[in-house]
C-alpha positions in Angstrom: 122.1 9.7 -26.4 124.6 7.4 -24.2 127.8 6.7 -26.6 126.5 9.0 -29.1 125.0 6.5 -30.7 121.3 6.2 -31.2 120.1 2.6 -30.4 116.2 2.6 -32.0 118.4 3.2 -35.2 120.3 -0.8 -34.9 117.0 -2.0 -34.7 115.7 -0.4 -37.7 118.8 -1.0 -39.7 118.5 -4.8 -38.7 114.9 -4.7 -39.7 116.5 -3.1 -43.5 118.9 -5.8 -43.9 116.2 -8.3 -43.2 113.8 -6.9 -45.5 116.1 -6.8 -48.1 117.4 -10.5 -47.5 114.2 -11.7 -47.9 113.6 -9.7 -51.1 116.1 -11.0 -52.9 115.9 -14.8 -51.3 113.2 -15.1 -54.1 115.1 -15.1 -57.1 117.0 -18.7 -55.4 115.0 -21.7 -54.0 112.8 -20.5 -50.9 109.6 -21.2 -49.1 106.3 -20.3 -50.3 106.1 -17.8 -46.7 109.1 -16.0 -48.4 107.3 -15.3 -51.2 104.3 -13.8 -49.6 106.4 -12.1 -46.7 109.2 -10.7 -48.9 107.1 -9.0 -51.4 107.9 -5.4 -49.7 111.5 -6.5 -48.7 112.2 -4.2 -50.6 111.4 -1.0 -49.0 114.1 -2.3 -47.0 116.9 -0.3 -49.1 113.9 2.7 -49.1 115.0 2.3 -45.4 118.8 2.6 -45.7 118.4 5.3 -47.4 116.3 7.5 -44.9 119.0 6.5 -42.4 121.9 7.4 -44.4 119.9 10.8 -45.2 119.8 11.1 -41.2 123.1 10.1 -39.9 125.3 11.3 -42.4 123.7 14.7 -42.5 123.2 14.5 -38.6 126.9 14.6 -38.6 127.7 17.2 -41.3 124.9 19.6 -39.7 126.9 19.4 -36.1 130.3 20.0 -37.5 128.3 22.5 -39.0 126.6 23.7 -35.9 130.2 23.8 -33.9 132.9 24.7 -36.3 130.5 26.7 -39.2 132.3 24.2 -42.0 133.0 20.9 -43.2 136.3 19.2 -43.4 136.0 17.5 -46.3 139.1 15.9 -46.0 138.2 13.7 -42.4 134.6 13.4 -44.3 136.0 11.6 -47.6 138.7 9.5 -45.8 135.8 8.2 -43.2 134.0 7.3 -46.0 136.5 6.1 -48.4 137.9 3.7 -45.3 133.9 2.6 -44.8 132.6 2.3 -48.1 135.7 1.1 -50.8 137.4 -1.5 -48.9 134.6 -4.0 -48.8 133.4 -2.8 -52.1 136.3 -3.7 -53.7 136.9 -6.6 -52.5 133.4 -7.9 -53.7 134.0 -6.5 -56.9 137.0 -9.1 -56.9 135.3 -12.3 -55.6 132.8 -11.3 -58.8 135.0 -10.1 -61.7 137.7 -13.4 -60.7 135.6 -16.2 -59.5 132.4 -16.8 -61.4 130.9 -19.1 -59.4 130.7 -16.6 -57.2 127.7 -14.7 -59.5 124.3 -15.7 -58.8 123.6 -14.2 -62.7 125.5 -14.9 -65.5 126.3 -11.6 -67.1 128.1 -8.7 -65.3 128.0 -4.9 -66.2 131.1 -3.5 -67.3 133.9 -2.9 -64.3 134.1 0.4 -65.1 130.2 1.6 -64.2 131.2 -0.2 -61.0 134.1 1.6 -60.4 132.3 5.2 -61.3 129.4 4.3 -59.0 127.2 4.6 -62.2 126.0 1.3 -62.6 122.7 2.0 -61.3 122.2 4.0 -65.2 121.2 2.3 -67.7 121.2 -1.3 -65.8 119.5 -3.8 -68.0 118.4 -5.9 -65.1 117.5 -8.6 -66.9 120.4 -9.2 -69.6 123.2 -8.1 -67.3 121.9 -8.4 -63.5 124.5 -9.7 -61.6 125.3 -7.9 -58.3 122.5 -5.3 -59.6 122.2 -4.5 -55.6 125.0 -2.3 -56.4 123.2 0.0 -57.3 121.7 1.6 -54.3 125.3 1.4 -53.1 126.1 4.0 -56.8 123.0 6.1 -55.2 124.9 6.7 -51.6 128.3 7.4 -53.2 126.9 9.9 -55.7 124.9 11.2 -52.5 128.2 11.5 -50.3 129.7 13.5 -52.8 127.2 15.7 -53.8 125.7 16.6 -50.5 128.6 18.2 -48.3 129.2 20.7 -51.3 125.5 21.5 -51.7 125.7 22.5 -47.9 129.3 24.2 -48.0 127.6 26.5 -51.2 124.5 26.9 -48.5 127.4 28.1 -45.8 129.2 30.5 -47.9 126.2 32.1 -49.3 124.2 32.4 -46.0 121.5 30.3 -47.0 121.9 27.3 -44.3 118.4 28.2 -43.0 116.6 28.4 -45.6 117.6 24.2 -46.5 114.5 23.1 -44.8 112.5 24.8 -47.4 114.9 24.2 -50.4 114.4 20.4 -49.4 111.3 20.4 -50.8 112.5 20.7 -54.1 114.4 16.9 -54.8 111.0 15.7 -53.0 109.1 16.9 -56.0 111.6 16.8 -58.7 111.4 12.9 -57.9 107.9 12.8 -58.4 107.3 14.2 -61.5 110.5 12.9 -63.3 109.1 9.1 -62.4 105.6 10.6 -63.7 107.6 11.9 -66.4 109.5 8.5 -66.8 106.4 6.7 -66.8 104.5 8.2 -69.4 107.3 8.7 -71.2 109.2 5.2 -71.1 106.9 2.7 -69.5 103.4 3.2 -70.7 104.7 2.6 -74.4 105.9 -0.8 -73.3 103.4 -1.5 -70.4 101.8 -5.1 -72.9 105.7 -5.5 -74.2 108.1 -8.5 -72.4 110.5 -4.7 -72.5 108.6 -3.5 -69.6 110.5 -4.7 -66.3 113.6 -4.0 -68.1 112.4 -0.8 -68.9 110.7 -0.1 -65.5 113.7 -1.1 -63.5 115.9 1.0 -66.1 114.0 4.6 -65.8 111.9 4.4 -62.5 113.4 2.0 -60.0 117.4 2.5 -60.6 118.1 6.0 -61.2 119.1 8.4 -58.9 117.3 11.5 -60.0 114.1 9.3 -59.3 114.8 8.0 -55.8 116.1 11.3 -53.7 113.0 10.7 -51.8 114.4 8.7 -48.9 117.6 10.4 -48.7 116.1 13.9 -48.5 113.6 12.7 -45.6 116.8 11.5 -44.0 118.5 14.8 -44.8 115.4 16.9 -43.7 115.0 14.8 -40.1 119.1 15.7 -39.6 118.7 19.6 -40.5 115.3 20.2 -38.0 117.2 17.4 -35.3 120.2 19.8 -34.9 119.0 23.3 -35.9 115.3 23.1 -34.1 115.3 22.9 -30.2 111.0 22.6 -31.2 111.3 20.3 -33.2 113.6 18.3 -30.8 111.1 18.9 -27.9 108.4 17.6 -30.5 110.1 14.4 -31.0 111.7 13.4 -27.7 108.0 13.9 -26.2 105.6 12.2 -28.5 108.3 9.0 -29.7 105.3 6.3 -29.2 103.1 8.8 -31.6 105.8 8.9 -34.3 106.0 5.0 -33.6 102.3 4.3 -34.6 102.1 7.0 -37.5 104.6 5.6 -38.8 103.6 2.0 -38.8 100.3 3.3 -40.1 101.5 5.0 -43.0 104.0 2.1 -43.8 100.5 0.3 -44.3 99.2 2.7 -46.7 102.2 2.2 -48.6 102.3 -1.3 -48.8 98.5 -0.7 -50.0 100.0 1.9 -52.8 102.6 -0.2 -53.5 100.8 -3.9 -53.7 101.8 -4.4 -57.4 105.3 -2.7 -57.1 105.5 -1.5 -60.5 101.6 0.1 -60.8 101.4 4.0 -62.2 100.7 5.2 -58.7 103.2 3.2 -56.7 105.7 4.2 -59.6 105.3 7.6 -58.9 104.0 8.4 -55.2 105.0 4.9 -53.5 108.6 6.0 -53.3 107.7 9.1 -51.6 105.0 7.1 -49.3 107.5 4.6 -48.5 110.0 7.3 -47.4 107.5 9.4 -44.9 106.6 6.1 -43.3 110.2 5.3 -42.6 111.3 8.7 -41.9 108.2 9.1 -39.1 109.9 5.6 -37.8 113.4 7.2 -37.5 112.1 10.3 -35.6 110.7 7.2 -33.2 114.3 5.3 -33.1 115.6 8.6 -32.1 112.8 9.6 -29.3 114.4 9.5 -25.7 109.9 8.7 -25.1 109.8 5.7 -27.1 110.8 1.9 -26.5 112.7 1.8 -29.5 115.5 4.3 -28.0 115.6 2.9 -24.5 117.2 -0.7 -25.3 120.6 -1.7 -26.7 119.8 -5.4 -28.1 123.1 -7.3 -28.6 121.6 -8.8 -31.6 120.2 -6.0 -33.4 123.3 -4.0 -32.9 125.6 -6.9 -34.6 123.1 -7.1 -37.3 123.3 -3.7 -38.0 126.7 -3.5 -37.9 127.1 -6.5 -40.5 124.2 -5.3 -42.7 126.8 -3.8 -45.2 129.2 -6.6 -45.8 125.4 -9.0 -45.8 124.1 -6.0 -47.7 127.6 -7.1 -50.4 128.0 -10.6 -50.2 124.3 -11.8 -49.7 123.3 -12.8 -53.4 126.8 -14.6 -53.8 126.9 -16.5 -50.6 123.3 -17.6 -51.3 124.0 -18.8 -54.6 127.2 -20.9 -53.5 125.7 -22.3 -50.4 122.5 -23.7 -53.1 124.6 -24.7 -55.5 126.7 -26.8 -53.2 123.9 -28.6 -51.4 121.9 -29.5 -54.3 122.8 -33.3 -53.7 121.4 -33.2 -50.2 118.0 -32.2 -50.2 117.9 -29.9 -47.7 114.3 -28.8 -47.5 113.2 -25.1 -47.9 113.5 -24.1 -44.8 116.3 -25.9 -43.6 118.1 -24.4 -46.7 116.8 -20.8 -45.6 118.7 -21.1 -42.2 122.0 -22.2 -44.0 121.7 -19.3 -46.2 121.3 -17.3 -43.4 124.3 -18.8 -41.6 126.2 -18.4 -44.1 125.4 -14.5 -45.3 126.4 -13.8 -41.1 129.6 -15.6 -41.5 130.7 -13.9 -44.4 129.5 -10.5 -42.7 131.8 -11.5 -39.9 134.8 -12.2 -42.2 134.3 -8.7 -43.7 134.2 -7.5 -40.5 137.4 -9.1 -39.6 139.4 -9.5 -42.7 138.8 -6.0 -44.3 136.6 -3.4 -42.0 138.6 -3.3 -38.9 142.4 -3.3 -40.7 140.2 -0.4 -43.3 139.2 1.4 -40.0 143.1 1.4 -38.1 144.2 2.7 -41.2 141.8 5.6 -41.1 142.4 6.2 -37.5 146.0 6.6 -38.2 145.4 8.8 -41.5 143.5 10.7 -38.5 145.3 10.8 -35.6 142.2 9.0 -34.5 142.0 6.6 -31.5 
């Protein structure tokens, strides 16, 4: 691709942060349409996660491919300098100013500042900023994964990953069966049960590797497969429709989000779908490749700080115009106003001075 940048890839990132931004606009004042339309916002983290899987492992797999290592060193500064910055600085505006929470009750700092928050969150007692917690599931993945591959180098066993993938696929699976026969079903009549449910099938990272390893498996078949490359750059429109059509079969799985077989195979579903959409987004054949839209693009590049700040900026912006009656809609667009803004004061305040510091750590221009 042009820039070395893959443009279908903006569009679906957009489409993630949208999804997700409607998900959570439920839990505040919103339009009956929001309800109804944001039900499966949130496969939009599903989403981020397949595109994680892909670009950071796209990466790893071509330093890989050129140099037969990793540097971990240039990996964990590029990511320290993308991920902790903004991070932290949320975790201020919501340990120091409490009308910043949108919830009353935080969990402690520390499983914040261990990316383990997303174990043993009691989503109901303690749920502020609980998006954190597919935030816990990246770090723990950005850690974890260029070791796995560097024990895959050193023991000759690189080609064998597209087989060995299959493993966290299934692991997933029956640990959320396990989870739910084991957790759920004794509390499925109990007011426990979205506590529980949240607690041992949605949150944990041992039961949501789906996505990422999709991600991971698309990166490893992209750089190591000139087949598989032919395949994808000459049937983009096909990957385009299959996976629209089995993002509709998931959404049919996953109608009531927190049924047995959405618990344990919607994940997975979810994941395919989007993963047969990124091998679209990256086709040079289809339409979602060919056009760099200035406003997808921006979104995307926003969607972490939104991704952050959303839940806060929401809450203030409701609380504050209470006295005005804004209608529904009219208060949707403000909300959205203002979750942009405060993605461009990220942008400005903390992500570019985070990013000169990393190019200097790097010698980088």
């Amino acid at each position: 691709m042009k820039e070395n940048r893959f443009n279908g890839l903006d569009h679906l990132r957009a489409v993630a942060i949208v999804l997700v931004l409607l998900y959570h606009y439920r839990a505040f004042q919103h339009p009956d349409w929001v309800e109804t339309v944001g039900r499966y916002g949130w496969t939009g983290v599903d989403l981020f996660f397949v595109l994680s899987g892909f670009l950071i492992s796209n990466q790893l797999f071509k330093e890989i491919y050129e140099n037969g290592t990793i540097r971990l060193k240039i990996f964990f500064t590029k990511r320290f300098f993308r991920i902790i910055p903004p991070f932290a600085f949320t975790l201020f505006l919501y340990f120091c100013f409490p009308f910043f929470r949108e919830r009353e009750a935080l969990p402690p700092l520390w499983k914040f500042l261990t990316f383990t928050q997303n174990y043993g969150l009691d989503v109901i007692n303690t749920g502020t900023f609980s998006h954190a917690w597919s935030l816990c599931i990246e770090e723990q993945f950005y850690l974890v994964v260029p070791c796995i591959l560097l024990f895959f180098i050193k023991t000759g066993w690189l080609p064998t990953l597209k087989y060995a993938l299959v493993a966290p696929l299934v692991i997933s699976i029956l640990l959320r069966l396990f989870s739910w026969n084991y957790f759920v079903i004794p509390v499925l009549e109990s007011e426990r049960f979205w506590k529980v449910w949240y607690m041992h099938i949605y949150y944990p990272t041992h039961t949501r590797l789906d996505s990422l390893t999709i991600g991971v498996w698309i990166g490893f078949l992209y750089t190591y497969s000139p087949t598989f490359k032919k395949i994808i750059h000459s049937n983009g429109i096909l990957f385009f429709f299959l996976g629209i059509g089995t993002l509709l079969l998931s959404f049919w799985m996953c109608y009531d989000q927190a049924s047995e077989i959405a618990s344990v195979f919607g994940f997975t579903c979810v994941g395919m779908a989007y993963g047969l959409l990124v091998l679209a987004a990256i086709s040079d054949s289809c339409f979602l490749s060919k056009a760099a839209f200035v406003g997808t693009r921006q979104l995307a590049d926003l969607s972490f700080a939104v991704y952050l700040s959303h839940k806060g900026v929401i809450h203030i912006i409701q609380s504050i115009t209470r006295p005005i009656n804004f209608s529904e809609n009219q208060l949707l667009v403000l909300c959205i106003i203002g979750c942009l803004a405060a993605g461009l004061l990220y942008r400005y305040a903390i992500e570019q001075p985070s990013a000169w510091v990393k190019n200097q750590l790097l010698n980088q221009k």
